[in-house]
Each structure stands twice: as C-alpha cells, then as structure tokens.
N, C-alpha and C positions, 0 to 999 in steps of 0.2 A: 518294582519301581518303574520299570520300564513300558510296562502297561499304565500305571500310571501317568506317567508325564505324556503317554499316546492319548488318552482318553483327554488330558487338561488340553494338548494340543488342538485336536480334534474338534472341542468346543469350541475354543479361540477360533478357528475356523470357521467353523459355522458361525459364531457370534457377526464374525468379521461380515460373511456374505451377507447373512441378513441386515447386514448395518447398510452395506451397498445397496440390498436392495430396494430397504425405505428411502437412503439417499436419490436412489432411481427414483423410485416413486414420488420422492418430493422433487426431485431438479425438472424443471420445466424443460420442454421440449419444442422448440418452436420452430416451423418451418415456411421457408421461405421461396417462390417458386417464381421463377421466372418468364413471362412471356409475351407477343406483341395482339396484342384483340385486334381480329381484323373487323372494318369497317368497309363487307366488299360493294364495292358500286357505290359507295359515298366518299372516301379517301382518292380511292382512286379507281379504275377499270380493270378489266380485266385482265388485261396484259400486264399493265404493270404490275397488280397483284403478284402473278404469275411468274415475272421477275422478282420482288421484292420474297416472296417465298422460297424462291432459291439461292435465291446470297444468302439470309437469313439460314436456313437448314444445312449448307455447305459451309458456313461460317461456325453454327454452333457444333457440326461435327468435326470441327478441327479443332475446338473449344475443348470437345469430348474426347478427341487421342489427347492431348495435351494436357491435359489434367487426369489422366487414369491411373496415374502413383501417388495423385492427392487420397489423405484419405476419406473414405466413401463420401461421410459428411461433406467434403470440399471441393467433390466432384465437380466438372460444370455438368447441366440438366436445362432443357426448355421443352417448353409447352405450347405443342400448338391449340388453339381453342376451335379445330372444326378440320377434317378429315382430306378437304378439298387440298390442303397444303400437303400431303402425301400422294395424291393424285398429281398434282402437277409438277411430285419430283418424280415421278413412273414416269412421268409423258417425255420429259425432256432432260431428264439424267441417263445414263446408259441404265443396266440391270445390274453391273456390282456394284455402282454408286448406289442404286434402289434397296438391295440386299442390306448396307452397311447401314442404313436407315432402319430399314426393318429388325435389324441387330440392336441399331441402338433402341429403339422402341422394346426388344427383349431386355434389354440389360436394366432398363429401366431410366437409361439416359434423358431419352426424350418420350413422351406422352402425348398422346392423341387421344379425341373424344369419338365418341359413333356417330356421335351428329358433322355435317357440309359443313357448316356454318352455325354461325351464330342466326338462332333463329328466333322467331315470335311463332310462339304454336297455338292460343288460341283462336287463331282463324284456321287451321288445318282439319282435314280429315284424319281419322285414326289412320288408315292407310296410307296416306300422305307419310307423316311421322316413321310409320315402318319403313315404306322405302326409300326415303330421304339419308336412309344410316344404311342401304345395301354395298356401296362402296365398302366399308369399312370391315362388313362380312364375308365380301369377298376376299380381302386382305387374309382376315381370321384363317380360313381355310387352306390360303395357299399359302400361307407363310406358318402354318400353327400355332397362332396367337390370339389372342382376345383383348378387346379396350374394354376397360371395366370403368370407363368414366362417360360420363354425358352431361351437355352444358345448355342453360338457358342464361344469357348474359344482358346486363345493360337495363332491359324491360322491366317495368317494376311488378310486373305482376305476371303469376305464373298458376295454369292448369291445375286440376287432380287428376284428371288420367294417365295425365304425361306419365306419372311416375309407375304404374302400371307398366305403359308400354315400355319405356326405357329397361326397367327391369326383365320383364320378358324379351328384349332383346341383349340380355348379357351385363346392362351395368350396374355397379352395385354402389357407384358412388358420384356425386356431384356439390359441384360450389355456384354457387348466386353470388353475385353480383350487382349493383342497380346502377343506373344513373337517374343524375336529376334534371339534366336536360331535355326540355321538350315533356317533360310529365307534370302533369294533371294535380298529382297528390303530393302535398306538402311535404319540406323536412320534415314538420312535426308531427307527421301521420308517420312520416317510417324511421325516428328515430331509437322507437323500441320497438321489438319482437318477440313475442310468446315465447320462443327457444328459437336458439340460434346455431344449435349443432341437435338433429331429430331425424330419425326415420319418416322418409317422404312416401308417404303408401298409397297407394289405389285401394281404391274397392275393394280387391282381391285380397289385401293385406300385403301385397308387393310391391316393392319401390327400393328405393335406396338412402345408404349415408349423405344428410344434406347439410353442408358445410352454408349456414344464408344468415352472417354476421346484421347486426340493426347497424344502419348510416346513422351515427350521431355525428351532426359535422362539428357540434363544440367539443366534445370528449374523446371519442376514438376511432375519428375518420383518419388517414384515406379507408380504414377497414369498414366491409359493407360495400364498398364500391365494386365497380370492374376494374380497379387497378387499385387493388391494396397495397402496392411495394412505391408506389408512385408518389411520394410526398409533396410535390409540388409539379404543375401542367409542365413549367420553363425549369428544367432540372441543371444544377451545374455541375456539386459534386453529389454522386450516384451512392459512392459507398457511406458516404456522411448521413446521406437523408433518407437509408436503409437503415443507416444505427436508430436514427430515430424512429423508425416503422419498427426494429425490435424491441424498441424499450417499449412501445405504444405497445406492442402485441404480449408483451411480458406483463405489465398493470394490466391488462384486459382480463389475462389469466388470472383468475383469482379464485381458490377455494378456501380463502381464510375468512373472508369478511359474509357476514351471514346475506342472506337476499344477493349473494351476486349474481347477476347476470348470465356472466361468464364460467361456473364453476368445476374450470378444468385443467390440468396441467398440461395439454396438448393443444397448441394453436398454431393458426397458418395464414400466412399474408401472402394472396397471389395475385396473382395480376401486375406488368409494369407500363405494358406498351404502349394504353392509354388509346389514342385516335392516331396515331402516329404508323406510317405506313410501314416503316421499319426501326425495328428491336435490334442493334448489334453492341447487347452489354454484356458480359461473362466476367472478368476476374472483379468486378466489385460487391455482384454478389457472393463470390467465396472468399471475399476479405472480409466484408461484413460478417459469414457465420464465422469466419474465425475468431475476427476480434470479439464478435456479442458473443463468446461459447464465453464460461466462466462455470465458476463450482457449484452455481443455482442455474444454470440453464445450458443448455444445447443447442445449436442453431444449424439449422442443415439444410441445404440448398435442396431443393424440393423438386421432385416429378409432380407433386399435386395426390400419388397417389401411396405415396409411400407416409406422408401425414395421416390417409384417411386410416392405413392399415394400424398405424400406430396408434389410432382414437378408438377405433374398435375394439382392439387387444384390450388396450386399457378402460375403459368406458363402452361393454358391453350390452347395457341397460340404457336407453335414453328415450325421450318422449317421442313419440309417433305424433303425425296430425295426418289427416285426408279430406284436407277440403281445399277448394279452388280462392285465387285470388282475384277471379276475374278478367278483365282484358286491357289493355293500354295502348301499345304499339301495336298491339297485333290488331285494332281494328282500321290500321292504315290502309291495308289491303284493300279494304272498300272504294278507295280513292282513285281506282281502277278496279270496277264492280263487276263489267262483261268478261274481263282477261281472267280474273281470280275466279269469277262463275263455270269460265271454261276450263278454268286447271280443275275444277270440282265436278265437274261434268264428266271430263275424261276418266278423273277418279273412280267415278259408277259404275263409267262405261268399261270400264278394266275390269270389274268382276266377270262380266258373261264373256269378253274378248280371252280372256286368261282361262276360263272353266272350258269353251268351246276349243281352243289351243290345245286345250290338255287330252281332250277328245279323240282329237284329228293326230295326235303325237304318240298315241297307241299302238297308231300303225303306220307312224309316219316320224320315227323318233329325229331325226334330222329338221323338220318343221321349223324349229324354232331358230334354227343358225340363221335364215337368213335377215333374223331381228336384232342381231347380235350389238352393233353400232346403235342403232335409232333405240336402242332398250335401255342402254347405259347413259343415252341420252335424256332420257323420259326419265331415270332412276335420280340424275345429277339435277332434272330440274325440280323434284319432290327437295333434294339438300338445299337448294339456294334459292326458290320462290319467293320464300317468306322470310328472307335475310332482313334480320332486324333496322336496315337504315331506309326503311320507307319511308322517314319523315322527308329524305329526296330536297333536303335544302346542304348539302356539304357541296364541295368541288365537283362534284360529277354534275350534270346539268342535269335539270330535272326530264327534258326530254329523253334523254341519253337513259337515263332510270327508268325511263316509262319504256323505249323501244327495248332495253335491254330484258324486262318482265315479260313484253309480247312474244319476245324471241323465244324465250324461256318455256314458255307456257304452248308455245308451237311444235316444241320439240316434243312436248309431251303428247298433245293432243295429234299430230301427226304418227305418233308410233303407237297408240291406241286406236286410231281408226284406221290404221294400215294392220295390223293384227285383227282386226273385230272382222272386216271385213274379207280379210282372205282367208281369214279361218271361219266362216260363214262359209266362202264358197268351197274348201276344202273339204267339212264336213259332207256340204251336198255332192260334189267327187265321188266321194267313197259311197255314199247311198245308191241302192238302186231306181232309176228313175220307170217311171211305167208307159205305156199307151197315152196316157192320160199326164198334162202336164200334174207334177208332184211336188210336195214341198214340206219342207220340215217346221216345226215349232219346238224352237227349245225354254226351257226355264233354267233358268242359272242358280236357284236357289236352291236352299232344301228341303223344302215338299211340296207335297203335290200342288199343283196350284189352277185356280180356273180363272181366268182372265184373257182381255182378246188380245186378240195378235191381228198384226199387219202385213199383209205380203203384196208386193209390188205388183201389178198385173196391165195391160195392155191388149188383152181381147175383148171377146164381144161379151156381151150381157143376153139375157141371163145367164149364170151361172148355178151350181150346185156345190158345196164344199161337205165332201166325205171322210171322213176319220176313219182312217183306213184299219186300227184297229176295232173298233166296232160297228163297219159299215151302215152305220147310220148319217145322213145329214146331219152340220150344224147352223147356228145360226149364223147369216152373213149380213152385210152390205158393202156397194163401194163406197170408198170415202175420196176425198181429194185434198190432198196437202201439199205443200212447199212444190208445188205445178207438178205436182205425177200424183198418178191413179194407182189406187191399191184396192185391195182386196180387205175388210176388215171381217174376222170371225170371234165366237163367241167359242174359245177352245177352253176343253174340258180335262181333267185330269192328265195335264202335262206332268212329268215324274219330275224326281226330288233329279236335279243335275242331269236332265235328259232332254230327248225330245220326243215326240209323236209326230207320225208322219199324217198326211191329207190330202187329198186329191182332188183335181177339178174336173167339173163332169156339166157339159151341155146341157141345161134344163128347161123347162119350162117356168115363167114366172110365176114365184110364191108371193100373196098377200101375208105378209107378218105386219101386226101394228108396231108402230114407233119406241125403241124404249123411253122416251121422255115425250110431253108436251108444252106446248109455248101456248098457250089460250089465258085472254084476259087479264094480261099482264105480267103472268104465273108461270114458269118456268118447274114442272113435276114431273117427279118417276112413283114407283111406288115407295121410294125411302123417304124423299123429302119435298117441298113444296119451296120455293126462294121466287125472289123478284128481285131480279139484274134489270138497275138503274140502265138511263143511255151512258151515263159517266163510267156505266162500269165496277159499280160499287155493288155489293149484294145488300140490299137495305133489310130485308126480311129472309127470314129463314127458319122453316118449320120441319123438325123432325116429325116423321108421320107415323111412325112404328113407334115412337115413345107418346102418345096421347097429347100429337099435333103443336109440341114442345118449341114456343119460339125460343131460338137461338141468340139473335142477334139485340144488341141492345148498346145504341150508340155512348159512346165516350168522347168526352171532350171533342164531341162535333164529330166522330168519325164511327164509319159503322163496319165491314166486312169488305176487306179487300178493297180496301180506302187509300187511293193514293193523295187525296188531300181534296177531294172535289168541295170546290163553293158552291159549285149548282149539278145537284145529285140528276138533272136530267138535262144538263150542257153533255151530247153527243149526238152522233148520228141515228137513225130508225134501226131496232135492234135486227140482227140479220138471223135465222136461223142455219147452219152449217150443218153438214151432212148428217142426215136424217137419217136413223134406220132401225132395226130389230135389234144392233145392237147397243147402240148410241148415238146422243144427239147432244150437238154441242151448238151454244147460244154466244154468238159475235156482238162485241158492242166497241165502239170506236170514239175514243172523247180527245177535245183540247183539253180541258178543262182536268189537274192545272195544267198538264203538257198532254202534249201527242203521244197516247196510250190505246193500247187495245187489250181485250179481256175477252178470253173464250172460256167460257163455264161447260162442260160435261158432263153429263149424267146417261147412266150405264142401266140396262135391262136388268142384270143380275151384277149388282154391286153397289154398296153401301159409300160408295165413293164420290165424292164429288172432285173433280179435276177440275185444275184451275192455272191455265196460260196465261201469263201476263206478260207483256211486252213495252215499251218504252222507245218512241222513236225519236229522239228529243236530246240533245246533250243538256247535262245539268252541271252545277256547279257547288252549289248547297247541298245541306242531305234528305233524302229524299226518302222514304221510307212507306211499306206497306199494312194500314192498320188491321188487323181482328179483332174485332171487338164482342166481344161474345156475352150473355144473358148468363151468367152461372152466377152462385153466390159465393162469394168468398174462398174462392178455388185454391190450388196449390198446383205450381205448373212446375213438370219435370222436362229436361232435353237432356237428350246428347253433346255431351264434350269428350271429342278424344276416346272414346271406347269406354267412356263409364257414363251413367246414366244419374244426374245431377237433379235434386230437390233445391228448388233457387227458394231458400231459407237460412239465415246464419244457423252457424253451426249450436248458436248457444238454444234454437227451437228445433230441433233437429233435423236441419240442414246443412246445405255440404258446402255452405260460403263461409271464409273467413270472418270473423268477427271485427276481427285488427287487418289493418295492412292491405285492406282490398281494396280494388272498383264496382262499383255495381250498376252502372248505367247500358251496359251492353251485353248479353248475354250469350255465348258459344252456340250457335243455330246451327248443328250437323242434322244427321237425319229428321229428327221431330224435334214438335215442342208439344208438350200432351197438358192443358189448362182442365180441372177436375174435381168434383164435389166427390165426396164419400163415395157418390154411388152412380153417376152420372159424369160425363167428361166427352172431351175434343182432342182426337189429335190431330195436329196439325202438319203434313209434312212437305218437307219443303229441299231441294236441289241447290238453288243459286247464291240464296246468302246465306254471309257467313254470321255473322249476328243477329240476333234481335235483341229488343229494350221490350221490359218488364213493365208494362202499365206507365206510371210515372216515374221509374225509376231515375236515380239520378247518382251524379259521382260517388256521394256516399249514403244512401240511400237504397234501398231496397225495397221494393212496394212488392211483397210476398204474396198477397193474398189479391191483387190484379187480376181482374177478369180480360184483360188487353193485353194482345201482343204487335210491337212495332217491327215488321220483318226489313231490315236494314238494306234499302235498294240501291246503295251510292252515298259515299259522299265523304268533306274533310271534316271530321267526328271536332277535330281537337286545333286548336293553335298554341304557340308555343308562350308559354308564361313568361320568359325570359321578356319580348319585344312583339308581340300581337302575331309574328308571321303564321300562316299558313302551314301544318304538317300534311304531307301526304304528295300525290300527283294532282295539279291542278284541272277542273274542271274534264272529271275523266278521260283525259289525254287526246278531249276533241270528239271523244264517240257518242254514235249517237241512235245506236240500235244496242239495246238491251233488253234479255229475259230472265223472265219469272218463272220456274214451273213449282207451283201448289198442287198439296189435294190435302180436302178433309174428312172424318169422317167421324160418328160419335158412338159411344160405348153407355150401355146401362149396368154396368157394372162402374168398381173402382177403379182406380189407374194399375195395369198391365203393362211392364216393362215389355214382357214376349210379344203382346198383340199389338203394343206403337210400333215396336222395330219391325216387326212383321207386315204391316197395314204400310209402312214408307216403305222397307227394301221392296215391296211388288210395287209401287207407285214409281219406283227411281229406278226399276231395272225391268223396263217391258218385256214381255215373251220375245222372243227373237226369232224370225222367221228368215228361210233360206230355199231358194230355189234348188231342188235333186236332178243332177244334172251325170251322174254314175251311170256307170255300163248296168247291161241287164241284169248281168251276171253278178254284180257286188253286192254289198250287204241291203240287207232287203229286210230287216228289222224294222216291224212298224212302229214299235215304243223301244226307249233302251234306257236306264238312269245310271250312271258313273257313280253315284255313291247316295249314301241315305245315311241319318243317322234317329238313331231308333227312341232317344228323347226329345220330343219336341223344345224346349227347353234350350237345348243347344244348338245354336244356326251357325251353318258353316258362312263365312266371311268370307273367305278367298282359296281357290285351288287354281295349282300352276303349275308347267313344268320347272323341276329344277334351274338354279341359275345355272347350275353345271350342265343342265342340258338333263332331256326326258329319261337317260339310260341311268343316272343319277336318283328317279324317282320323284313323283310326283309330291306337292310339298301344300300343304290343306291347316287351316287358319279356320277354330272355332271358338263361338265365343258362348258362353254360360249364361245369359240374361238371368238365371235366377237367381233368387237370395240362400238358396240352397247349394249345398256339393249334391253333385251330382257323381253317378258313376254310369257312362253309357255305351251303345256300341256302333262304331262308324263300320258301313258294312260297302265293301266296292263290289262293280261288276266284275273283277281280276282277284285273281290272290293275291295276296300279299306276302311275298318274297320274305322280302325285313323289313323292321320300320324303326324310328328312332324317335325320342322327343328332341326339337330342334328349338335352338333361338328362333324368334320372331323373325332376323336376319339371317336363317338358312344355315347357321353353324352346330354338326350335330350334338348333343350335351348328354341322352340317358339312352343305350338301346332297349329297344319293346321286343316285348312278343306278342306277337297277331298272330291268329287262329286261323289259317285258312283265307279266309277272305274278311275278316272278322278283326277289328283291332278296340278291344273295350278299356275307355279310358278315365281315368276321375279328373273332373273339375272343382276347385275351389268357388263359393258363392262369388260368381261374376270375371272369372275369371277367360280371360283368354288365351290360349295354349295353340301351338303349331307344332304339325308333324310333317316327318319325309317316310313316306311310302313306296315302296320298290317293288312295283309293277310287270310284269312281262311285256315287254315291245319289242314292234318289229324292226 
C-alpha cells in the first residue's frame, strides 16, 4: 500500500513540474533595460559628458546596494551604451570606487558594450573597429572579465563585417536601434524587417545574437527605436508610460497568431535616455516590472544581457542573414575628407610602425613604455572618431565638432609617426653600419616582395646601390619630393616581415633608359600606353600585354580620374617629374573645375599605375573622383570592414540587403576590383572612405556599372525634417587635400588574394632607414620575423603586447579564401607558448606551437589573432 500511494505521489509530482514547466514556457518573459544614449559632442562636450557620467554611475550604484534584498527580477540594473563611461570613472573615482563598478559589471548590475561609443562603422577601417574596443580589453584582463555585448545605435544602416569583427573580439550579442531623424529612408522603408531577432554573421559564419526590432510608428513604436522604454520625448510619469511599453512589448510577443512577425515568448524594451544628457530614473522601472509581472508574464529589469541569455536558452534555432545595409551617417565623415583621410592614413601607417616596434622589442623589450600615454591616446581616438553625431547641428557648435575631430585625429597620427619613426631609427641602432654609408629596406608584409623603396640622401651623384646580400648592383635614381633628395631603387626580394640591407658605393655614371616615356602625347612603359589630359584626367588607356586593350570609355561625360573637367585640356603644359630607370611620374596642374594636380606613375618593373591627386581648393558641394572604365557589364567587389563585398542584392547573389538598405555610397577600404568573367581592374585607393556605384542611387543599385565615383568630400545628405545641412560645413575651411590611387588589370577572374595583395603593397611602401649601429652589432644582411607558409593567409598586424613585449608578441591574420585553410606561421624565435586570443588581446584557447612553428586552421575568410611568447632581452 505504501509503495503504492509513493508511486501515485511521485507522479502527482512530476505531473505537477511538467505542468510548471509548460506554464514557464507559455508565461512571457519580458525584459526591460534601463539606460541614457549618449549623444558625445552633440548634447554636450566633453567635460560635461564626463561629469554627467559620474553622477549617473555613483547614482545608479547606490540604486544598486539599495535594492540587493529586492528580488533579482527587482533589482535596480543600467546600461551604459559605450565603454568611454568606465574610462572616465578610472580617471576620476579613486580605485575602490573603480573596483565596486567593476563588481557591479560582475554581478551583472550594470553592463557595458566593447565598443567607446556609439559609433557609425561604415566609414572605418577593419583595424579602426579592432582598436576602437582596446579600452575595454584592457578592462577584461585586469579585472577577469569579458563584455559580451556590442552596439551600433541610432544610424539606420549597418555593415556585414562588423559582425565578424565584433565576434572575434568576444561579443556574442547586440541590439539595434534606429532613429528617424536626419535619415534619408522613409518610415515605410523600415517599418518591417525580414527577422527581427537573427544571427548577425560575417563571412566567416561569426557574429552574434541581434536583437534589431522593425520601427512601425503606427503599431509598435517606441520599439525599434534607440529608446524603446521611452514613450514619449517630454515624459511625466515614468512608471505609467513603462506600463505601457510592457503591454506594447507583450502584443508584440506573439506565437499564437499564424504569420506573426514577432513569434516568441522572450522580448525586451531597452533604451530610455533618449538625447538627454542625463538618466537619473531607478525605482520606476522596478515598480513597473512589479506591477506588469502577473500569471502570463514576467517582467525584469534588465542588464540587456541577461534577455539575450534567456532568448538563446529558449530559441536556439533562429534565422541568420550576412549581408550589408549600406551607409547613412557614416558617410558624414566625408564632410571633413583631409582629417578622416588622415586618421586612415595613419591606420596604414600603423602596420609597418607596429611590425618594425616588434622588431626592435626583441632586444629592447622596454621599447615600447615610453608610448605608453600617446598609445592609449591613439587607441581612445579609433573609440570616438566616428561617434555617430556628425550631423554637428545639436548644442555643440559646429566648429567646436570640427576642432574637436582635428584634435582627435592628431592624437592619433602623432603617436604613429612618433613610433614609425623612432622605431625606424632603432632598428638602424641595432644594425651594423659599414665603411660605406648603409641602410635598410624593410617590408611589412607577408612575402616576399619586389618594389622600390626611398631612402633620404644628401651627397654627391653618381652613386652605386649594392644589395649587400647578393653583391650585385640595383637599379637607381634620385628623385625629389616634398623639397628633400632621396635616393630611389628598384629592391628585390625583400622577406616576408623583414628587411635586406644595401649599401652605397662612389661610381661612375650608368646610362639606364627611362622606365616610362612621355612622346607624342602618349605617356608608356611596357604594361600600358595612357594620355594624361592638361586637366588631369586619363582620357585613354591601353593595356599593352592584353592585345592593346582600351580601357577607358567615358560615362556620363566623365572618363579616368575625372574630377569633373569641362575642358579636358583647361591646365598648365604637362611637366615630366623625375625620370629614371626606375620610374617616371607625369605632373599636370588644372583650375578646371578647382585647383587640382595629378601625378600619374609608371614603374620599370610593375603592372602598376600610381596615381597622386591633390586638391588645393576649399569646397563645399561634393565633389567626387570618376573611373570610368571600357568592361562589359562587370561586377565590382570592395572592402567593407574585413570582408570582401559583391555590390549585388542578396536575392542575385550578393551581399546587399534587399529590404532596409542604402545603396548610393558604397564602403571604399582597400580596393574596389570592377570585373568581367575573365578580365578586370582593381582599383586601390588610401583616402576615401566611399565610393558610388555607377549611377547608383538611395535605393537603387546599378550592379553591373562599369564606373566608380571615389568620394573626395562633401555634405552627402540634408535633413528631411527642414532642408538643413548634415555634416561639417564647407570642410571646416581646408583647403589642401589628397588622393593617393593606383590601378592595375588582371586577365584572369576577380581574385580576392591578388586585390588585397596589389593595394596592401601600394598603401604600405618598403620602408627604408639609415644603419647608423656599432661595428660590432648585428650585421645580418637579410632577416624576416615571421612567414606564413599559405599564400592564402596574409598577416594584418603584428605588435608587441598591450601588456608590454615580455607578454608576447600578438599577430592578426586574415584568410582571403573561400576555403578553410589549415597553415603554418613560422618565426625567426621559438615560440615559448602561444594562445588563441580575442581580436582585443584577451587570451581564450592555449596552442601548442612546435618549436618555432605554430600551424593553425582558418575558417573560409575568417580572421584569427594570436599571442606568441618569444624570448627577449
């Protein structure tokens, strides 16, 4: 009997739980998440920021003891949307006010994103992106913690790589947000969305949980917004018009009704702060989840990432997409074209300054401390460059926004040409120098590479230049640039991350003929044949290895490197510029439509055409560079962000959205490669951040466009609301601006390896350095730091640790293929230990390397970073 009544109990039991846990499963879950969007440089400056950030976080941690007997659900919790507000409680809190922060960020109190700010990343470089979120990996490390969130807010339109990098730097989840002000595209373009809770993926197939609700303003706004909790701009009572944001978030949830939209029992309203400089609300969002909790739902004041955890558990399975939406606010940045050229410039410039650093910290592991200040600086302006309030029409003046960008951008480029260049002469230090003045050529890349290099010089002619490992002569000339004399050669087999030394030797003078000639109006090497206009324009252009292949073929009045000439031969008499055996490069100087110059280049041995364009002129319109190229019905690929983009909607197999995009401007990072089946151009380019696709237009796409418009300035957009102006007016008064181009053409298909390959050596020159070492020191004629044994996979970036060199060296490679690879990175050092690392320097799987040998697999196009741990002195 007694077993009996245990077995009926037993069931009752069970029955009972299971009855809970379909009740679970049907009672809604909603979560609500508190927090203020900052709006930095448009609300207000910096300082007050800075203040408004510490009332706020000393406020809500007193929110936080004071509610930790509530239960969990009733907690108080806020969010900050960008990492910079942690920074500036370290700077001006003591260290156990810092600590109790960093606690509550453990507990789960308060949440922070990897990202400075709220940013626009379609004007960025991939590297940008990475160290824009270093701040916050420093955090990771010292505090042993990780943000598993990352934010693009406000901007209606958003990248495909981003979510690549984000996820390779640790986060695994994010929320969208839009506004409608100042955008381009209608409510009725974004009041629905394909999927509104998906896996946001890169190329790679990595990314994260993306929480990007559709803005319907009839039906179920404020959600979809950047302030979902926010029901009205002028609020009075808080906990009233949160009940109504729960009831709106509860009918949203819907898995009853067939075709819903929304079909899931987990939703989340975040956002409250609106534009507002400071958020000091706490007990109304924990009356509101009290009162909205009932016996169909839940209601829980939210970190932002304890929703995401609860949507995954439960809805494991949900739609992926990997395509781009385009650009919006992020093409403000143009509006200030020479300032954002030079934060992209320095971006370059930081590969070989950082591989040369790494070099010189082998034997000099201290090297790096004293970058310590001006590094953190350079790091914080990658976070806030591209802070989403370039439209520069809020409270801050717009001047005040324009010198505050310059500052920005100075910080950077001051701590990259103060590293480039003392680690330049560092390296020559350590070398031994000879009889014979000596000098180094390094390549920053990874392989071999032949291309000339420049070295300073100030004696007499003639000279001889000797490649000290295979004493033989190379080819020379002087050249004369920015008013100093250099030395220009024609250097051969520089190693993959190394250099080759060379020496100078009294000679007697050699007749070499010219690598290019200027005869007959004809500008030839032996690759190609062109005719540079006096305006500056390349009107013709003949490949001569493809069976004398014109190139060029004007569009809409515009032909090659067209800055808009009315009169293709309104300039001055072309000038030819230093002439030699290795290059010769062709001056031409126009009004016409402004004060521009144009030096074209052409190389003895190189398929290259180099192409300086300058602008000496302030402008105020936009102003833009055309190519206009001879192919049929091409399909052009670029660079966005670390993945490489087919500008085709996704429904032709292309990686543009279909729904919910822009398409008038397109992400112009390293190249743009325009391309028939079996013939094509790529095109690569340093300074802009965009180009337009043919006639591309807001919603439109011209796919098969033989023209590309390279984006040289200007205000894209005005605001819908009242005609005003977005951006900085009339580039902030400047009135010298550069271009640097090169092209060059392929008789095969389009090659992801041989674009990026053909632009990294166009954007990152041989780097040449005076050996200025005792006799007696290293006297290595060649040396390479590291190789990796698939072409396939080019190394990005090698640096010493943020922790410093004794830490190990920390190496960023990227996969171009559509394959997995498995390969082997091989150094001049053994390799101690090595670890796979986030993107931001936190370690995540230990390796084991072989000796000097670390072989690693890549996913089809993926990007991976490692820390390697090196012997130093």
């Amino acid at each position: 009997m007694k077993n009996k009544c245990k077995k009926i109990l037993i069931t009752a039991i069970i029955l009972l739980f299971n009855s809970l846990l379909t009740l679970q499963a049907q009672q809604k879950r909603l979560y609500i998440a508190n927090d203020d969007h900052t709006d930095y440089m448009w609300t207000a400056d910096e300082s007050k920021y800075d203040s408004a950030f510490l009332r706020m976080l000393d406020y809500y941690l007193l929110q936080i003891d004071s509610t930790k007997v509530n239960q969990p659900d009733y907690q108080a919790r806020f969010n900050t949307d960008g990492s910079i507000w942690l920074q500036a409680y370290e700077k001006y809190r003591t260290p156990a006010q810092f600590k109790k922060l960093m606690d509550a960020i453990k507990s789960g109190h308060i949440s922070s994103p990897l990202n400075m700010l709220v940013s626009c990343y379609g004007a960025q470089p991939a590297e940008a992106v990475i160290r824009g979120m270093y701040y916050a990996g420093q955090l990771e490390r010292k505090y042993n913690l990780r943000f598993t969130m990352a934010g693009s807010m406000e901007n209606n339109t958003l990248p495909l790589g981003l979510a690549s990098l984000w996820a390779g730097s640790g986060a695994k989840y994010s929320w969208k947000g839009i506004g409608g002000y100042g955008s381009q595209m209608s409510y009725e373009m974004r009041k629905t969305r394909k999927h509104q809770m998906y896996r946001y993926n890169g190329l790679d197939s990595s990314g994260v949980l993306m929480k990007w609700y559709a803005y319907n303003e009839q039906k179920t706004a404020p959600l979809g917004g950047y302030a979902e909790c926010r029901l009205v701009i002028k609020y009075k009572d808080v906990e009233k018009d949160l009940g109504n944001v729960i009831n709106t978030l509860d009918h949203f949830c819907d898995t009853i009704t067939q075709g819903s939209t929304y079909p899931y029992n987990v939703g989340g309203a975040f956002g409250f702060g609106h534009d507002d400089l400071e958020t000091l609300i706490s007990n109304p969002f924990i009356n509101a989840a009290r009162n909205g909790t009932n016996e169909n739902r839940k209601v829980r004041v939210s970190n932002e990432e304890d929703f995401f955890i609860d949507f995954e558990k439960s809805y494991p399975k949900v739609p992926a997409q990997s395509v781009t939406y385009g650009n919006e606010w992020d093409l403000l940045s143009a509006s200030m074209n020479e300032i954002t050229a030079k934060v992209r410039r320095s971006t370059e410039k930081l590969r070989a300054a950082e591989a040369l650093a790494t070099i010189v910290s082998l034997k000099d592991k201290h090297f790096m401390d004293q970058f310590s200040t001006a590094k953190n600086l350079a790091w914080n302006t990658y976070g806030v460059y591209y802070e989403h309030n370039w439209t520069a029409d809020g409270p801050v003046n717009r001047n005040v926004r324009a010198d505050w960008q310059t500052n920005m951008q100075q910080n950077l480029s001051l701590y990259v040409d103060a590293l480039y260049n003392q680690s330049v002469s560092k390296l020559g230090s350590q070398l031994s120098k000879s009889a014979n003045a000596t000098f180094f050529v390094f390549n920053p890349l990874s392989w071999v590479r032949n291309d000339f290099a420049d070295i300073e010089y100030q004696g007499s002619e003639p000279i001889n230049i000797i490649d000290k490992t295979t004493g033989a002569a190379v080819k020379s000339q002087v050249i004369h640039k920015g008013g100093k004399k250099y030395v220009r050669i024609q250097a051969q087999d520089i190693p993959s991350v190394g250099y080759r030394v060379f020496e100078m030797v009294k000679a007697s003078a050699v007749n070499l003929p010219d690598a290019a000639t200027f005869q007959d109006g004809y500008f030839s090497n032996a690759y190609y044949k062109l005719k540079l206009t006096k305006s500056g324009v390349i009107s013709e252009l003949f490949d001569l290895k493809n069976g004398n292949r014109q190139l060029v073929k004007m569009h809409d009045g515009k032909f090659v490197n067209d800055l808009g000439s009315t009169d293709l031969e309104d300039g001055a008499e072309l000038m030819v510029e230093n002439a030699g055996p290795v290059s010769v490069t062709l001056k031409a100087v126009s009004t016409n439509p402004m004060l521009h110059t144009v030096r074209v280049t052409l190389f003895a041995n190189s398929s290259r055409i180099d192409i300086e364009d300058s602008i000496q002129a302030n402008f105020g319109g936009v102003q833009s560079w055309a190519f206009s190229f001879d192919l049929d019905n091409p399909t052009t690929r670029h660079e966005e962000l670390g993945a490489i983009l087919t500008a085709k909607l996704e429904t032709r197999k292309g990686h543009y959205a279909k729904d919910n995009a822009r398409y008038d401007w397109q992400t112009f990072n390293h190249f743009a490669n325009v391309s028939e089946a079996d013939y094509g151009i790529t095109l690569s380019n340093v300074d802009c951040s965009f180009f337009k696709l043919g006639n591309s237009s807001l919603d439109s796409l011209w796919e098969q466009a033989s023209q590309i418009y390279a984006l040289a300035g200007g205000n894209i957009d005005k605001k819908v609301e009242d005609g005003g102006i977005l951006g900085i007016l009339n580039q902030h008064g400047n009135k010298d601006f550069l271009y640097n181009f090169s092209l060059t053409t392929h008789q095969v298909g389009f090659d992801p390896l041989q674009a990026m390959k053909f632009s990294l050596e166009h954007q990152n020159p041989l780097v040449s350095g005076t050996i200025t070492g005792a006799f007696n020191a290293e006297s290595t004629n060649s040396y390479s730091l590291l190789s990796v044994k698939d072409p396939s996979v080019v190394l990005w970036s090698v640096k010493p640790s943020e922790e410093g060199m004794q830490n190990g060296l920390i190496t960023r490679f990227w996969n171009l293929d559509a394959k997995e690879k498995n390969t082997d990175i091989t150094l001049s050092a053994s390799i101690k230990q090595a670890w796979k690392t986030s993107h931001i320097e936190t370690n995540e799987e230990k390796l084991k390397p072989s000796r000097k040998v670390l072989t690693v697999r890549y996913k089809p196009h993926q990007i991976r970073t490692f820390r390697l741990i090196v012997p130093v002195k």
